[in-house]
Every structure is written in structure tokens, then in C-alpha cells.
N, C-alpha and C positions, 0 to 999 in steps of 0.2 A: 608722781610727776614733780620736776622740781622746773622754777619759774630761773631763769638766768637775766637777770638786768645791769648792760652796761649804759651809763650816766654819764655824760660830759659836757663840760662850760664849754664853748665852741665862743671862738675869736670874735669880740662884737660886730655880728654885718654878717656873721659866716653859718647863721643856726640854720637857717632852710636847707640853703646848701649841702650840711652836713647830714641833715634828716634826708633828703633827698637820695647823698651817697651812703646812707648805713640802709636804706632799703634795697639798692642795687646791690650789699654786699650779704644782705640777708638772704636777695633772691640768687645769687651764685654762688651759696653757702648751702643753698637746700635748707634752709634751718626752717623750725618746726612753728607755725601759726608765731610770727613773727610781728611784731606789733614798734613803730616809731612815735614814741611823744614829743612834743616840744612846750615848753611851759608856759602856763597863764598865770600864775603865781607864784612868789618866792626869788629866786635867784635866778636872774636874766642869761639868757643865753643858754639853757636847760634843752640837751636833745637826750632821750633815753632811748635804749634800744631794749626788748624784750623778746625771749623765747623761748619755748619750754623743751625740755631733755627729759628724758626718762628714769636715769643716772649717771652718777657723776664718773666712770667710767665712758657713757656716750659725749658728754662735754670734752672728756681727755682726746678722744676719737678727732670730733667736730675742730680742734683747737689744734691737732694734729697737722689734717686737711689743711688748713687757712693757713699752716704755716710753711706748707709743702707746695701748695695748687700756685701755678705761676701765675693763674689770671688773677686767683685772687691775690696774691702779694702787687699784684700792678696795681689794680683798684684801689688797697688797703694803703699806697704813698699818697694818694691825693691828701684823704682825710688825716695823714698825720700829722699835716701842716695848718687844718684850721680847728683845733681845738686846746684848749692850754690845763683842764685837768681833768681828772676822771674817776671811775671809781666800778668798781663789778660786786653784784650782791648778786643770794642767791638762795632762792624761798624753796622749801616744801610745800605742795598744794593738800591741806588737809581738810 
């Protein structure tokens, strides 16, 4: 199983908000035990998104989808405008 975490600084005032919209995108993504952080420590404005794949052929799949599905390219303009960087990693579960 491999863990998929995208990380972003989100526009000071705009981190619930965007935690908020990455859970509505995770729930019309179907993605898999999907998980939203937002940070108590470190570097302010911290929203992470998490979720696990099976392989990194199902991620190409998943990324496929998101870039075809028209509902989600609608949902996915809100959140482009309130965060300003970001960062995708991405774990083996051993």
C-alpha cells in the first residue's frame, strides 16, 4: 500500500475553508480512507490531504479521473485560488 500526501500553505484566513474543500474533493474522487489535516505546529496555514493507493499505476488511474470528471475540474477552481504552495509525497506502508 502506498500513503499519497498532498501539503499546502493555504492563503492566510483560507485553511478551514480549503480543508473543508479537499474533503468534498476526496469524497467525489472516491479516494481510499482519505484523511484532512490542518496544523498545530510548525508552519501556519498547513492543510494536508492523505490517501492510500495500492500502486502507482492506481494513482495514474485516480489522476486520470480528476483530470477528465467535469464535476470534479468545477470543485478543483474554487481551491486553486486560496492556497499559494504545495508539495505531493508519497510513502510505502511497511
Amino acid at each position: 500500500m502506498i500513503i499519497v500526501r498532498n501539503s499546502f500553505t493555504a492563503i492566510p484566513g483560507q485553511a478551514s475553508k480549503m480543508a473543508a474543500h479537499l474533503k468534498e474533493m476526496a469524497a467525489a474522487g472516491n479516494l481510499r480512507n482519505p484523511r484532512v489535516l490542518t496544523d498545530l505546529v510548525g508552519g501556519f496555514n498547513q492543510v494536508v490531504m492523505e490517501h492510500e493507493i495500492e500502486s502507482l499505476a492506481e494513482f495514474e488511474e485516480t489522476y486520470k479521473k480528476y483530470a477528465s470528471d467535469p464535476q470534479i475540474r468545477e470543485k478543483a477552481k474554487e481551491y486553486l485560488q486560496i492556497w499559494t504552495s504545495g508539495k505531493r509525497e508519497m510513502f510505502r506502508v511497511v
